[in-house]
N, C-alpha and C positions, 0 to 999 in steps of 0.2 A: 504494500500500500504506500503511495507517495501523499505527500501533503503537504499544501505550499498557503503561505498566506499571503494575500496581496499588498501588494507594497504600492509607493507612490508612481513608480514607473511603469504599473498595468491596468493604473484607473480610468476607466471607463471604454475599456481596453477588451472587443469580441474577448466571449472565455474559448474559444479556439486559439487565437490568438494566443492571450495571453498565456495560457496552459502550455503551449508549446515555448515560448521564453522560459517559463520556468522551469519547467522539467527538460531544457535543453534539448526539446525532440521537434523534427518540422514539423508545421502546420498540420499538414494532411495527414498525419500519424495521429497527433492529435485530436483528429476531427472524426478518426477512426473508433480511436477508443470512445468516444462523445457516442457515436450511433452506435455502439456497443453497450452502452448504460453503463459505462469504468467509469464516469466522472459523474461527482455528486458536486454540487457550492451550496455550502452552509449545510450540509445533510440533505439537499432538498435533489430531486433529478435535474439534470442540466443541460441546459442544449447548445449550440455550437453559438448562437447568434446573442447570447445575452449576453450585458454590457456585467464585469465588476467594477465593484466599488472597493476602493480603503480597509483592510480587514477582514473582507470575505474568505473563509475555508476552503480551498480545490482540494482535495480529494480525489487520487483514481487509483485503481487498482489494473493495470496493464493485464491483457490477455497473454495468458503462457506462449511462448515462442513457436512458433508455429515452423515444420519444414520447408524447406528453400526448395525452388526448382533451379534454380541458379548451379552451373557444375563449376565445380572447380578446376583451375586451370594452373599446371607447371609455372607460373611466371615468376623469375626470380626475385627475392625483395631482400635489402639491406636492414638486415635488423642490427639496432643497435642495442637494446634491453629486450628480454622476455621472463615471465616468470606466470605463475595460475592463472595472474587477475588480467594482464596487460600486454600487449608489444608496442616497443617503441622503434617508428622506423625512418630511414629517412629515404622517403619518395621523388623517385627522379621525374624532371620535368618529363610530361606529356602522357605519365601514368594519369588515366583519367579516375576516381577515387568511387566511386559509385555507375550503376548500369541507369543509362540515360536514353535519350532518343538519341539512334545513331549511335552509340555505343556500349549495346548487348552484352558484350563479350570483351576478353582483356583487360579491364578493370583491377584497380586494385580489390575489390571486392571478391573479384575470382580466383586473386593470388591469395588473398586471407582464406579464403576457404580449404585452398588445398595444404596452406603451410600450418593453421591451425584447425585440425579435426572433428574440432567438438562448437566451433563458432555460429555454426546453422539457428537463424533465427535469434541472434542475441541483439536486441534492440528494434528490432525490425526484419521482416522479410526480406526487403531488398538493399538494407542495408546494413548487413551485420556486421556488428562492433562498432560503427562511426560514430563519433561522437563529435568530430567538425571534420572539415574537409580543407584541401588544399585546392585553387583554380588547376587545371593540368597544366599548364603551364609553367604553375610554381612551383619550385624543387623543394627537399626541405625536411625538416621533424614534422615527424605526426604521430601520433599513440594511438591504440585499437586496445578497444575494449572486449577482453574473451569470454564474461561472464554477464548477467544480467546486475548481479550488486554495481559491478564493477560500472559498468554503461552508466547506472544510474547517478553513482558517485562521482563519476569525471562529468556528466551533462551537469549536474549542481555547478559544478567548479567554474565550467565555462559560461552558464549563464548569469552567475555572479560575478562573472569578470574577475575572479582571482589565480587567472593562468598566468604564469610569465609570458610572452610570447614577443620574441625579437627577430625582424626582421631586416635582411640589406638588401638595399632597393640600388640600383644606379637611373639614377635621374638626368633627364634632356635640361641645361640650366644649372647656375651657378648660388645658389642662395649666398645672400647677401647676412643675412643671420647665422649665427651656429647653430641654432636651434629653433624648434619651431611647432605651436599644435595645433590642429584641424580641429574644428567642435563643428559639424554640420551634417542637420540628418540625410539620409539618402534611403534613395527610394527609387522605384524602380521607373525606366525615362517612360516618358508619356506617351512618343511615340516608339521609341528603339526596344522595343520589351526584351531584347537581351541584351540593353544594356541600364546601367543602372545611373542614378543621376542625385545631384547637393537641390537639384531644381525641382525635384518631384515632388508634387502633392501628395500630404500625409507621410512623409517621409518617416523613418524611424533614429531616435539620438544616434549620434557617431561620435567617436573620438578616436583620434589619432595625435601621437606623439612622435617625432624626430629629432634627429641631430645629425650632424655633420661629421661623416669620418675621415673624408676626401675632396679636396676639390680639385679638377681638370679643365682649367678656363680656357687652352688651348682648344680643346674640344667642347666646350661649353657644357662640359655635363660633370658631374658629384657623386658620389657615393654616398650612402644614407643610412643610419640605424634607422628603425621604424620601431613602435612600441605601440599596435592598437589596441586601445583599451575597451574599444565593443569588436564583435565580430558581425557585421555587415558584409554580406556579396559584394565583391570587389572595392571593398573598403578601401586600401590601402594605395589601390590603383584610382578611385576615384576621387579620393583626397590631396594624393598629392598633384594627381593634372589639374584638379582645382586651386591648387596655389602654382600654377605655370612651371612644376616639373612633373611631367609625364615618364614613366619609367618606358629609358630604351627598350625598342624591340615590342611594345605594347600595340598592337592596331586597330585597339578599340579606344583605349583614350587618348593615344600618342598618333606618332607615323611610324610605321612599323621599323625604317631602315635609318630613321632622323637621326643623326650624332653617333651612332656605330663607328669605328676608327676601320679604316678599311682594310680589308684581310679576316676580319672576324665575324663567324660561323655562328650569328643569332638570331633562331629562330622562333622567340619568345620572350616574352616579357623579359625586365633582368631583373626576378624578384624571388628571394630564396629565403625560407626559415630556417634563419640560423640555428636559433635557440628554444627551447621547449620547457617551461619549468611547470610543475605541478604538484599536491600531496598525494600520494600513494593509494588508494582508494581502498587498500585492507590495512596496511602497516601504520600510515599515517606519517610516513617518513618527508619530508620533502626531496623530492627528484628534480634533477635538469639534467637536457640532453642537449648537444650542438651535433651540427652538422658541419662541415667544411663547404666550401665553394666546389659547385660540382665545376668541370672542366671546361665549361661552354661561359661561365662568367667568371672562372681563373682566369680563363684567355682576355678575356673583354678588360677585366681590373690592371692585367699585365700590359694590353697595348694601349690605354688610357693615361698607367703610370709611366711607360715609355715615351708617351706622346709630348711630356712633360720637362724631359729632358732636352 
């Protein structure tokens, strides 16, 4: 049984909605368990469309895990931890992290299933063990959750915003501060519906934080810690082309080929999770993990810093 009370940040807020922030599961899973009769507010039955208020009880109790038709697939994965509750891994760009439209098969989801045995139906059907995800493009840390405790305890962490999560961005532009932070909601664009936008009606809070760890004004472009403090769809990529650096290699908020140093092989954003921190979801331990620069923006860091000379 989960049980969440509302806070200032899901008032008057769909209980589909809001249910999904708080027990860190999407929407539509959410709205599953709802026509299921899992979700009660204030004790009473609940439906997907009512507004909470300040204080109200959510209540749900998740339907048992249900078998996947999903098979699993050989695909190799860099683990960097494993243990009962968890793997932590770091996922190379263009692994796409869930079965989507146009991408059935090859998923990291089909590699979890064949590397962990027993993962079937842990959080969801069709996405077991996720508990965030990476764009495929982004390289990086990511944890999977191999248990239901586990999913539920790492979804708390991330919708409370107490994951560490660092990220190096190389940005088009030279900022002129050493630091710097986004506060602006985003939402999804009005017309581009795969792409997301600071201008959208009804937008949802955002934050993001930066600094400076590089800068290359021959090439006009910077290297960037990133620290978002919410997890929004393309947060990190729609905040900083909102402050006029768009990450190299980006072809939805940038120009795909703009300030690349020529000779280098980038086929994607230049946006990588470095760093991963979290508590332990049975130990209580605190964990962090890093990842190194995969080879495709070692190259990129190396002839940016050449260019310099």
């Amino acid at each position: 049984m989960l049980r969440f009370i509302v806070g200032e940040g899901e008032v008057d807020e769909r209980l589909d909605r809001a249910l999904a922030a708080l027990a860190g599961v999407p929407r539509a899973q959410a709205q599953r368990w709802i026509e299921a009769g899992a979700v009660r507010c204030n004790e009473a039955p609940a439906r997907a469309s009512q507004r909470v208020q300040l204080g109200d009880v959510v209540a749900a109790e998740p339907p048992e895990p249900v078998a996947l038709a999903l098979e699993p697939e050989p695909i190799p994965l860099a683990v960097l931890f494993e243990d009962a509750a968890l793997v932590v891994l770091d996922k190379p760009a263009g692994l796409v992290v869930h079965p989507a439209p146009g991408h059935a098969t090859g998923t990291l989801v089909h590699a979890l299933l064949h590397h962990c045995q027993d993962l079937a139906g842990v959080g969801g059907a069709l996405r077991p063990g996720i508990v965030h995800r990476l764009d495929a493009g982004t390289s990086g840390v990511m944890v999977v959750a191999k248990s239901d405790v586990a999913h539920q305890a790492l979804s708390l962490q991330f919708s409370a915003h107490t994951i560490e999560r660092v990220y190096h961005a190389f940005v088009r532009g030279t900022p002129g501060a050493s630091e710097g932070r986004v506060e602006r909601a985003i939402g999804r664009h009005p017309k581009e519906r795969k792409r997301m936008s600071i201008a959208a009606r009804g937008g949802r809070e955002a934050r993001t934080a930066w600094r400076v760890l590089a800068r290359h004004p021959k090439a006009g472009a910077a290297r960037l810690e990133v620290r978002p403090e919410t997890g929004r769809t393309h947060q990190i990529r729609v905040h900083l082309a909102s402050q006029g650096l768009p990450i190299l290699g980006d072809p939805v908020y940038g120009r795909a080929r703009a300030g690349i140093p020529p000779g280098v092989a980038l086929e994607r954003a230049a946006l990588h999770a470095a760093r991963l921190g979290f508590v332990h979801p049975l130990t209580g331990e605190r964990l962090a993990f890093e990842a190194p620069l995969p080879a495709d923006l070692a190259a990129l860091a190396a002839a940016l810093e050449a260019g310099e000379t």
